[in-house]
C-alpha positions in Angstrom: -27.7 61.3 -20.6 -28.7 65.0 -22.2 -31.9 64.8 -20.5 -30.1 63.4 -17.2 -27.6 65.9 -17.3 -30.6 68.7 -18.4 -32.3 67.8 -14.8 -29.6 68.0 -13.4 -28.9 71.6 -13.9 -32.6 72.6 -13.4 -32.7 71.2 -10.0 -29.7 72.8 -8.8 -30.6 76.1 -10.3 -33.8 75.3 -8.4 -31.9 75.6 -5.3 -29.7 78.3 -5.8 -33.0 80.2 -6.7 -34.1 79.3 -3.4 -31.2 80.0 -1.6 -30.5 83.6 -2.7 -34.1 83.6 -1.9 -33.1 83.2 1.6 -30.5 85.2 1.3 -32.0 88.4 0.8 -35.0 87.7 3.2 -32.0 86.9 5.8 -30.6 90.1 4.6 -33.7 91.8 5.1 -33.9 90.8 8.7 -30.2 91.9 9.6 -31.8 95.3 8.6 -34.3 95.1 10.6 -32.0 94.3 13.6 -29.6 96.6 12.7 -31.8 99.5 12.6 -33.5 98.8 16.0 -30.6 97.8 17.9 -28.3 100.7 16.6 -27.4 103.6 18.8 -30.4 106.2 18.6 -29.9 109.4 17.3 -31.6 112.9 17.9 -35.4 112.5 17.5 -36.1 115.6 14.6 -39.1 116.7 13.8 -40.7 117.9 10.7 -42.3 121.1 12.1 -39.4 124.5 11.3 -37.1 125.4 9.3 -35.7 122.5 7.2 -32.5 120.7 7.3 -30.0 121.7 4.3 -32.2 124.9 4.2 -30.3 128.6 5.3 -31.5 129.1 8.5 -33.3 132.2 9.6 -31.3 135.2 10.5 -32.6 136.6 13.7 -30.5 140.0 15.6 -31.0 139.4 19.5 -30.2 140.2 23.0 -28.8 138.0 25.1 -29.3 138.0 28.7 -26.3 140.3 29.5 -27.7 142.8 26.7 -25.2 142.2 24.8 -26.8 142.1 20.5 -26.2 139.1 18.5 -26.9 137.6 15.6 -28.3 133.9 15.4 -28.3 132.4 11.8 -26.0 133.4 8.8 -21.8 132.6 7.9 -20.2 132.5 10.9 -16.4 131.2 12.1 -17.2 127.6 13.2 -20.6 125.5 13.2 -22.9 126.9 15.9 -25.0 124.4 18.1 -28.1 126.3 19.9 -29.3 124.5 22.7 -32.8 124.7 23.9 -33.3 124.4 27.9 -35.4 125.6 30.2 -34.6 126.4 34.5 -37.6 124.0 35.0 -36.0 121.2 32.8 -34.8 118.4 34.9 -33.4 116.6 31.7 -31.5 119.5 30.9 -29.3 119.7 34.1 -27.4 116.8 32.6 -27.5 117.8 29.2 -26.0 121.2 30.1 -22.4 119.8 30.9 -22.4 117.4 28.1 -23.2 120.0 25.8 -20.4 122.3 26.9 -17.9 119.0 26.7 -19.0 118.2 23.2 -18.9 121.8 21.8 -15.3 122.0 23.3 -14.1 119.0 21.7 -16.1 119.2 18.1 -15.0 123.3 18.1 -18.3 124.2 17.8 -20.1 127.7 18.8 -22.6 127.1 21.9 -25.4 128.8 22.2 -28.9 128.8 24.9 -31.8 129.5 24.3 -34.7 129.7 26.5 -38.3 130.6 25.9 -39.0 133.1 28.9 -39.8 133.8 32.3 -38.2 135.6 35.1 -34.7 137.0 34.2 -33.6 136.0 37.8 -34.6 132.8 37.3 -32.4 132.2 34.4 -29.7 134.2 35.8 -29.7 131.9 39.0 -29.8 128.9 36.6 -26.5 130.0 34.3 -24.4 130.3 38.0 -26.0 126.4 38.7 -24.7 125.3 35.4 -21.6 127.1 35.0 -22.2 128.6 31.5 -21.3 131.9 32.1 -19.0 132.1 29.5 -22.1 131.3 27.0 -24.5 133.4 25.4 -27.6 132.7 27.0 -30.7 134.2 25.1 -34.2 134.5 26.6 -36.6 134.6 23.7 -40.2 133.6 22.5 -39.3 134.4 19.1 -36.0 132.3 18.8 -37.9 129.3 19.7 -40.9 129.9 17.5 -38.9 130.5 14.5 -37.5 126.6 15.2 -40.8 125.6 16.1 -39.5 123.7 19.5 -42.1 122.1 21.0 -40.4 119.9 23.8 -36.8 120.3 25.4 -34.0 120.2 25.6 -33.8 120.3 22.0 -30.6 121.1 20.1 -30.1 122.9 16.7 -26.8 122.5 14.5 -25.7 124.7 12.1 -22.9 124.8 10.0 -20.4 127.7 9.4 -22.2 129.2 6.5 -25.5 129.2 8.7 -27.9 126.4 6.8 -29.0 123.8 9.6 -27.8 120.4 9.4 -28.9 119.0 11.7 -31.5 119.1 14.6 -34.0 117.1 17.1 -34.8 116.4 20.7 -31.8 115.2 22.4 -31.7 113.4 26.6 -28.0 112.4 26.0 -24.4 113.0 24.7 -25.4 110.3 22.0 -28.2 112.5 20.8 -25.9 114.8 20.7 -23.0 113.8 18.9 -25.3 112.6 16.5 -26.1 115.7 15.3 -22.4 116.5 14.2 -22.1 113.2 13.2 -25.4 114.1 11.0 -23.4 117.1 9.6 -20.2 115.8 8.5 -22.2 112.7 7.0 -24.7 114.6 5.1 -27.3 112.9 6.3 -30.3 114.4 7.8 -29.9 112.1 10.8 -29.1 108.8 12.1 -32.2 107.3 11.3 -32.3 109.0 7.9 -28.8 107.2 7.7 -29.9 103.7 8.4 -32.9 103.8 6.1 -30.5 104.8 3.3 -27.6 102.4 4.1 -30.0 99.4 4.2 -31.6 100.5 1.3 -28.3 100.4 -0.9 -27.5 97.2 1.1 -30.6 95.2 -0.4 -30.3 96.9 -3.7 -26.6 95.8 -4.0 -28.1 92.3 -2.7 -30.6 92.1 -5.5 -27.8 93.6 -8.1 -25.4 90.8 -7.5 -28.3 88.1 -7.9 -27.4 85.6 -10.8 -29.8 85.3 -13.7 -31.1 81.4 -13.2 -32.5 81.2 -16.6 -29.1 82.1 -18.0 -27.5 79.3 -16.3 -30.0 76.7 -17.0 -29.5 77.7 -21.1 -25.5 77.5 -20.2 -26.1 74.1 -18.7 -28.3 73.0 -21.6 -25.8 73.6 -24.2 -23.0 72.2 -22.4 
């Protein structure tokens, strides 16, 4: 009966190995699934400044001459948008950015890299961002390294960036303030950390068989 009862035991802690086995592999795959099939977030780079870092303080000109200061404490989060007059992407990411900065209280900035001033001028009446500081300058964009636009920089009230990337939609955008009031780096940086404590708390919660199989022994 003892050695009945013994065999018993081993074969279902056998399959309870098995199935927690299959458990965390199935775990594993949600991931997986998760991760690709969940909203995208702002593509950031590793080139410039880093995120959680102070930003560089840089004194300017913006395109109405008037001096500012980009970088350093200011009175709400400021989000610098990179665009260009010859970006078509950009002439829908204008509006979206204007609509998010209103709602999220957030200080809007644009930069641009160069080129004629009448150019840009005639580009700020298309988009209706008069009301904007608009800011025409090789070294603003070098200092963030921006290599492809539009491509958005957030940073937070006491000037160290939170968040940043290439953006082609109000999703990429409001990911960046969602990035920010997180504390993650980014979505993606998110998801890799979420599933991460996921499948640790998985393998944390898996029963010690051996243990059992003694229990069952002495019963």
């Amino acid at each position: 009966m003892g050695d009945s009862l013994f065999a018993i035991v081993m074969l279902l802690a056998l399959v309870v190995l098995i199935l927690i086995f299959a458990v965390i592999a199935l775990a594993r795959q949600i991931g997986i699934l998760h991760t690709r099939l969940a909203p995208a977030g702002a593509l950031m780079t590793t080139a410039g400044p880093k995120v959680g870092q102070k930003a560089p303080e840089l004194a300017l000109v913006d395109i109405k001459g008037m001096p500012m200061t980009i970088g350093g404490p200011t009175k709400k989060p400021t989000l610098i948008m990179f665009v260009s007059p010859t970006c078509p992407i950009c002439k829908d990411l204008v509006p979206m950015a204007v609509s998010m900065a209103k709602s999220e209280k957030l200080e809007l900035v644009f930069g641009s890299d160069g080129g004629q001033t009448a150019k840009h001028e005639d580009y700020i009446k298309r988009m209706k961002i008069e009301d904007y500081p608009y800011i025409v300058s090789m070294d603003l964009g070098m200092k963030y390294e921006v290599g492809k636009l539009p491509y958005a920089v957030l940073l937070d009230d006491k000037g160290v960036l939170r968040s940043k990337g290439l953006v082609n939609s109000r999703e990429h955008l409001e990911s960046l303030v969602n990035a920010m009031q997180s504390g993650y780096e980014s979505v993606q940086d998110y998801l890799v950390k979420e599933e991460h404590i996921f499948e640790e708390a998985v393998i944390s919660k898996t029963p010690v068989i051996g243990q059992q199989a003694v229990i069952g022994e002495k019963a």
